[in-house]
C-alpha positions in Angstrom: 0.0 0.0 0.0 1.5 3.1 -0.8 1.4 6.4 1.5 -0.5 9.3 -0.2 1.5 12.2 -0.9 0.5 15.4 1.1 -0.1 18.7 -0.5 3.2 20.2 0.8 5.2 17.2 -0.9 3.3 17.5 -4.1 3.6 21.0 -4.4 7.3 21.6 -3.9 7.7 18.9 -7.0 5.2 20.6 -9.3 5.3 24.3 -8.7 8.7 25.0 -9.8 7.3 23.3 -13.8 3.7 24.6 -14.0 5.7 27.6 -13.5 7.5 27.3 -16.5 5.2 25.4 -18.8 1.6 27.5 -18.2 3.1 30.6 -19.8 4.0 28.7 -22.4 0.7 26.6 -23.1 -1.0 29.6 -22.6 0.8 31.5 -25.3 0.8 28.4 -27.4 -2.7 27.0 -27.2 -4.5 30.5 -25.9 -6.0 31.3 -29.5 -7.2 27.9 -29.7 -8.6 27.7 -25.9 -9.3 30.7 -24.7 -10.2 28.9 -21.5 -7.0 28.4 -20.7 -6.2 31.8 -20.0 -8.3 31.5 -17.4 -6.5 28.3 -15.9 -3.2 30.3 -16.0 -5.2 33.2 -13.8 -5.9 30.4 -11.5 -2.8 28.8 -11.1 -0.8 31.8 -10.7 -3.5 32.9 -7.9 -2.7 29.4 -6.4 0.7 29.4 -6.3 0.6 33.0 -4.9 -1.5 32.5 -2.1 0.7 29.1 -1.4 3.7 31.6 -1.0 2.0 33.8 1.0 0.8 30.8 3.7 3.8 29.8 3.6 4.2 26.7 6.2 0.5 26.9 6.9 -2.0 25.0 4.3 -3.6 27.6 2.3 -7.2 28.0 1.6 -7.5 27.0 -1.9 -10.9 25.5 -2.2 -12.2 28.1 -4.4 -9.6 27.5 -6.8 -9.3 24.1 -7.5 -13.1 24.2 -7.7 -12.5 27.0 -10.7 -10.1 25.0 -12.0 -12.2 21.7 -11.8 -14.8 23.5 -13.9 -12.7 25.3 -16.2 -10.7 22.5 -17.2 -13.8 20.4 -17.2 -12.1 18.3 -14.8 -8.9 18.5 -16.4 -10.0 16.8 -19.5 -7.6 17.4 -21.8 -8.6 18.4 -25.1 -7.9 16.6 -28.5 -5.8 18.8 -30.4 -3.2 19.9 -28.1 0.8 19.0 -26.6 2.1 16.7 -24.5 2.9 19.8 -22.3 -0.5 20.5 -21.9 -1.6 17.5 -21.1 1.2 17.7 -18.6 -0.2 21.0 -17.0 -3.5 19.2 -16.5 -1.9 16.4 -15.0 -0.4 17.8 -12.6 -3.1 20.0 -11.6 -5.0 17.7 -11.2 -2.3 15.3 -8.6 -2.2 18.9 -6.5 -6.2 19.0 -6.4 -6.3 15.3 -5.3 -3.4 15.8 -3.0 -5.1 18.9 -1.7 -8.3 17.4 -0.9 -6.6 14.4 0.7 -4.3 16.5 3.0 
């Protein structure tokens, strides 16, 4: 049985590349899915409020549930990269791992 990751573990691994790669999709696939925009809004508002709890657990329920319906449950469209589909991934281990925390 393996031991669920908490929040604090999973974010220290994924912050530092949604940082680089939402930029990126964003400017890549933005014309394409507008929506995404809005999912870089959100995840920088995430990651700024995490900084700003700092050791405490921020309250992020009101993102992940933007997120969740933005991303329509971070389904990942047809027609775009693997880095994409990365950035939903991920978002969506840090939304499990939040909830589970």
């Amino acid at each position: 049985m393996s031991k669920q990751s908490t929040f604090s573990e999973v974010k220290e691994t994924i912050f530092p590349t949604l940082e680089q790669y939402v930029p990126i999709v964003a400017r890549v696939h933005g014309k394409n899915h507008p929506e995404f925009h809005e999912v870089h809004q959100i995840v920088t508002a995430l990651i700024e409020k995490t900084k700003i709890a700092d050791t405490e657990k921020p309250d992020l329920k009101e993102e992940f549930i933007k997120l969740r319906d933005v991303s329509n449950n971070y389904t990942v469209p047809d027609d775009v990269c693997e880095s994409y589909e990365a950035v939903y991934k991920m978002l969506g281990e840090l939304d499990e791992a939040y909830q589970t925390d």
